[in-house]
KEFI-245611 format. One record per residue (C-alpha): residue number from 1; x, y, z. Coordinates in nm, 2 decimals, m for minus. Example, Ala and Ser with C-alpha at 12.3 -4.5 7.8 and 13.67 -1.06 7.14 Angstrom:
BEGIN
<atom num="1" px="1.23" py="m0.45" pz="0.78"/>
<atom num="2" px="1.37" py="m0.11" pz="0.71"/>
***
This chain:
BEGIN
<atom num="1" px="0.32" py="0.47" pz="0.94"/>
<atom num="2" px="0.05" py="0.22" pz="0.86"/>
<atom num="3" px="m0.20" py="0.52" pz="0.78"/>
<atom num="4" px="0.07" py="0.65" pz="0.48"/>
<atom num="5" px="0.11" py="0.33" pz="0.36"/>
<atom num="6" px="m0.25" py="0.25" pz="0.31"/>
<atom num="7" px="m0.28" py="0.64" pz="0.17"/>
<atom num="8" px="m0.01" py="0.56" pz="m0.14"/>
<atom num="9" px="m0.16" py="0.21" pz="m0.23"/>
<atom num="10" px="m0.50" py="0.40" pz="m0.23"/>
<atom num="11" px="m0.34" py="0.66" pz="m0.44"/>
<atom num="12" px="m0.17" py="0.47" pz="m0.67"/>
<atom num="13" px="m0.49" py="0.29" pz="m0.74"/>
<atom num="14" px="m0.66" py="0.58" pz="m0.85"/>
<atom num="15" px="m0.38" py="0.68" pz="m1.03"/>
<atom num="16" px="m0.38" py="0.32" pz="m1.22"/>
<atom num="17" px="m0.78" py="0.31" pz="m1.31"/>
<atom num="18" px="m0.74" py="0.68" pz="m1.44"/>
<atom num="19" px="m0.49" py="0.57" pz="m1.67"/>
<atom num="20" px="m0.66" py="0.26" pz="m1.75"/>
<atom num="21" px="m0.94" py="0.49" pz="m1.82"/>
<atom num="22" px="m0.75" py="0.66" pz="m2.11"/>
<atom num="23" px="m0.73" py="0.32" pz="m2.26"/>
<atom num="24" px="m0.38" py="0.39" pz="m2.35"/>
<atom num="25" px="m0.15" py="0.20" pz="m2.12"/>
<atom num="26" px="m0.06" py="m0.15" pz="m2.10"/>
<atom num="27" px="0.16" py="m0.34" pz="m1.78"/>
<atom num="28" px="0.46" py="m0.23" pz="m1.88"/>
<atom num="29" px="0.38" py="0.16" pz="m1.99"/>
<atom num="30" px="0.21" py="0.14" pz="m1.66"/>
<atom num="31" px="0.47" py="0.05" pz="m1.47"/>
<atom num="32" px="0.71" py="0.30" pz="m1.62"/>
<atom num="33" px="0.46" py="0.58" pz="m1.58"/>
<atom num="34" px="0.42" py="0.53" pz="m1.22"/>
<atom num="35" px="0.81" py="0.42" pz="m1.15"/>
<atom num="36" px="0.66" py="0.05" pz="m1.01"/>
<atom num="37" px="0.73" py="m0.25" pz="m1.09"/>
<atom num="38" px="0.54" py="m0.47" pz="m1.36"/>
<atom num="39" px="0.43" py="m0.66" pz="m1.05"/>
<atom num="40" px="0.35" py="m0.40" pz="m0.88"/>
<atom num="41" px="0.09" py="m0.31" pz="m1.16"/>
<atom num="42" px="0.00" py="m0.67" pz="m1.18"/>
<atom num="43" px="m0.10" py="m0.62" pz="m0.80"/>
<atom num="44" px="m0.28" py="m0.35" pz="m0.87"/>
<atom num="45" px="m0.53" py="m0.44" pz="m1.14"/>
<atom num="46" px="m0.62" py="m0.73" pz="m0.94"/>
<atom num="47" px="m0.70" py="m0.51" pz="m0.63"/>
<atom num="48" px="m0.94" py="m0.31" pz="m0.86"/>
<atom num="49" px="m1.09" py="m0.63" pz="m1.04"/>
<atom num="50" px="m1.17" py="m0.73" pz="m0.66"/>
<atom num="51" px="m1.34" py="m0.38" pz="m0.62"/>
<atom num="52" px="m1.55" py="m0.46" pz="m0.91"/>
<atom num="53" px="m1.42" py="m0.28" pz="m1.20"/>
<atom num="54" px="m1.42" py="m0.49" pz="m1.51"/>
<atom num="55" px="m1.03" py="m0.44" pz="m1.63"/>
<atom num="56" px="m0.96" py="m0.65" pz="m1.98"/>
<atom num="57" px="m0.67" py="m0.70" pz="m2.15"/>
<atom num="58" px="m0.74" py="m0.63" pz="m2.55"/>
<atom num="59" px="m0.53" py="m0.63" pz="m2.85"/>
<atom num="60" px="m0.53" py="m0.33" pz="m3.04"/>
<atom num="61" px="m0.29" py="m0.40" pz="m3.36"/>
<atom num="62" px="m0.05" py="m0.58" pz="m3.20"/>
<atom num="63" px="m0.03" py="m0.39" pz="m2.87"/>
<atom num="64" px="m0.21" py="m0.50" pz="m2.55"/>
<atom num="65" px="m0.35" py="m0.24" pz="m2.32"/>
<atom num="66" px="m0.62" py="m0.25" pz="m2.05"/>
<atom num="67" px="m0.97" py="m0.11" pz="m2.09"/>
<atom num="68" px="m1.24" py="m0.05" pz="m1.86"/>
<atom num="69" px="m1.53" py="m0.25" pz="m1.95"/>
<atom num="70" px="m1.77" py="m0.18" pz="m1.71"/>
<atom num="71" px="m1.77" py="0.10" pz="m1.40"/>
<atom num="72" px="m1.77" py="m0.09" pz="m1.07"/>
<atom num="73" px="m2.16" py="0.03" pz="m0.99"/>
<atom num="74" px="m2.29" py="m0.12" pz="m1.29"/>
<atom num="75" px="m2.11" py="m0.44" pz="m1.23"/>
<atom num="76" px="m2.27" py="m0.41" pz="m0.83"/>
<atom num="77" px="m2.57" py="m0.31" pz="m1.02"/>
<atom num="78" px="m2.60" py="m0.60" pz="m1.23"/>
<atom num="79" px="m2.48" py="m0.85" pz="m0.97"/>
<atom num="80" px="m2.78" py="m0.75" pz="m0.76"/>
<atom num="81" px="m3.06" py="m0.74" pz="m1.01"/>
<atom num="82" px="m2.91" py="m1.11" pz="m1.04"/>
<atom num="83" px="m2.91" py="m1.20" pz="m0.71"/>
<atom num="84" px="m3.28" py="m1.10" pz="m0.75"/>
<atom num="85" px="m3.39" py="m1.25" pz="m0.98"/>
<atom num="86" px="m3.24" py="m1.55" pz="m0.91"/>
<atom num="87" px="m3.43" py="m1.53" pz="m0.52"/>
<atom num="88" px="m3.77" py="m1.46" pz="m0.75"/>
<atom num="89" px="m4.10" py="m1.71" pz="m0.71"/>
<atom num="90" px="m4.12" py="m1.76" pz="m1.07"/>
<atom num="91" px="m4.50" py="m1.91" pz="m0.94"/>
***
């Protein structure tokens, strides 16, 4: 039982960063597209935020909708090169 649970919250993850993808779909439209709750979605973003994908919330003519700035690698990818430099002997 704990094996399908973690297999639809995996799912449904995927399911919300391809829609967040299209660029398209804010909490609500979300929500209705996937039958969850707005909570549910809220729950969600922030699970993929902690993964490392840079989610935003923009205003496009009066409409919200999430957009994916950044794919998770490159945010890895540009947290490390920081981490880096930052360790670097400047001397």
């Amino acid at each position: 039982m704990r094996y399908q649970r973690s297999l639809a919250i995996e799912q449904r993850l995927d399911a919300v960063l391809r829609l967040i993808r299209s660029g398209q779909y804010s909490t609500p439209r979300l929500a209705d597209e996937l039958e969850v709750s707005i909570p549910t979605i809220s729950r969600c973003v922030e699970a993929l935020r902690e993964r490392g994908h840079d989610i935003a919330a923009e205003n496009h003519n009066g409409t919200w909708r999430y957009v994916l700035k950044r794919k998770a690698h490159q945010v890895r990818a540009r947290t490390t090169s920081m981490a880096e430099f930052a360790g670097s002997d400047p001397g």
